[in-house]
C-alpha positions, -999 to 999 in steps of 0.1 A, spaced: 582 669 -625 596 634 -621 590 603 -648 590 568 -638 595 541 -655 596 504 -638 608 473 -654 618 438 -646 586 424 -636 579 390 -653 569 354 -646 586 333 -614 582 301 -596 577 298 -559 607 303 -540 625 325 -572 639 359 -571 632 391 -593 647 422 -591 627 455 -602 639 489 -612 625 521 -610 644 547 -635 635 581 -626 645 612 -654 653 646 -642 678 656 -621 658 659 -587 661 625 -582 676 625 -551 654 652 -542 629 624 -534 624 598 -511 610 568 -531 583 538 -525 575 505 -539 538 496 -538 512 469 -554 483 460 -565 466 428 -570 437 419 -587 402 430 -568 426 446 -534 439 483 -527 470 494 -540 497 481 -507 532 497 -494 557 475 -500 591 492 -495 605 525 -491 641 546 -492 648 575 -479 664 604 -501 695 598 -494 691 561 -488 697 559 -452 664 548 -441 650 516 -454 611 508 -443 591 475 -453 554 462 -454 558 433 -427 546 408 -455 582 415 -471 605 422 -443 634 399 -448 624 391 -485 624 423 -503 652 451 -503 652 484 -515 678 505 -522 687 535 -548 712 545 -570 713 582 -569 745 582 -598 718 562 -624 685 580 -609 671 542 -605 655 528 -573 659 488 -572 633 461 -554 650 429 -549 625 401 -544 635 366 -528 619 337 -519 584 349 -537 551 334 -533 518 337 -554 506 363 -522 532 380 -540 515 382 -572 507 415 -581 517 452 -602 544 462 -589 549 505 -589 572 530 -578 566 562 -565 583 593 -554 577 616 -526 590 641 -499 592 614 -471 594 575 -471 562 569 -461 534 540 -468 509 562 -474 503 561 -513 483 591 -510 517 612 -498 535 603 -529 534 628 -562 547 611 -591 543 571 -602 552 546 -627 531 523 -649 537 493 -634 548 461 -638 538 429 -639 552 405 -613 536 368 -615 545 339 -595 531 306 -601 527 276 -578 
């Protein structure tokens, strides 16, 4: 079992940065290859980002390629988005998610966060 817990999530202008973290407890954290995906209002939950388990293998939504990294911390058990030049398309909750591989389909991961928020205004 695996507990999630994402914060950093807040309110940006266009153009800003955020950077979002994923804290994971137990100790089969590296045991897990991790995702970032969201969900905006009235749309399906979307990959975003994900890392393989040992943090190798990086893989991004093409919406985010060149904007977004992911990477992971396996000595804090944390997973970490960082955001750059966001847009309101980027608007959304904001979860992460662990599962055997990195892969963008939501329904492949086991164990997810609450979410957070993640709004940026024009």
């Amino acid at each position: 079992q695996v507990q999630l817990v994402e914060s950093g999530g807040g309110l940006v202008q266009t153009g800003g940065s955020l950077r979002l973290s994923c804290a994971a407890s137990g100790r089969t954290f590296s045991s897990y290859a991790m995702g970032w995906f969201r969900q905006a209002p009235g749309k399906e939950r979307a990959f975003v980002a994900a890392v393989s388990r040992g943090g190798g293998g990086t893989y991004y939504a093409d919406s985010v390629k060149g904007r977004f990294t992911i990477s992971r911390d396996s000595a804090k058990n944390t997973v970490f988005l960082q955001m750059n030049s966001l847009t309101p398309e980027d608007t959304a909750v904001y979860y992460c998610a662990a599962g055997v591989l990195p892969t963008s389909n939501p329904t492949q991961y086991m164990f997810w966060g609450q979410g957070t928020q993640v709004t940026v205004s024009t």
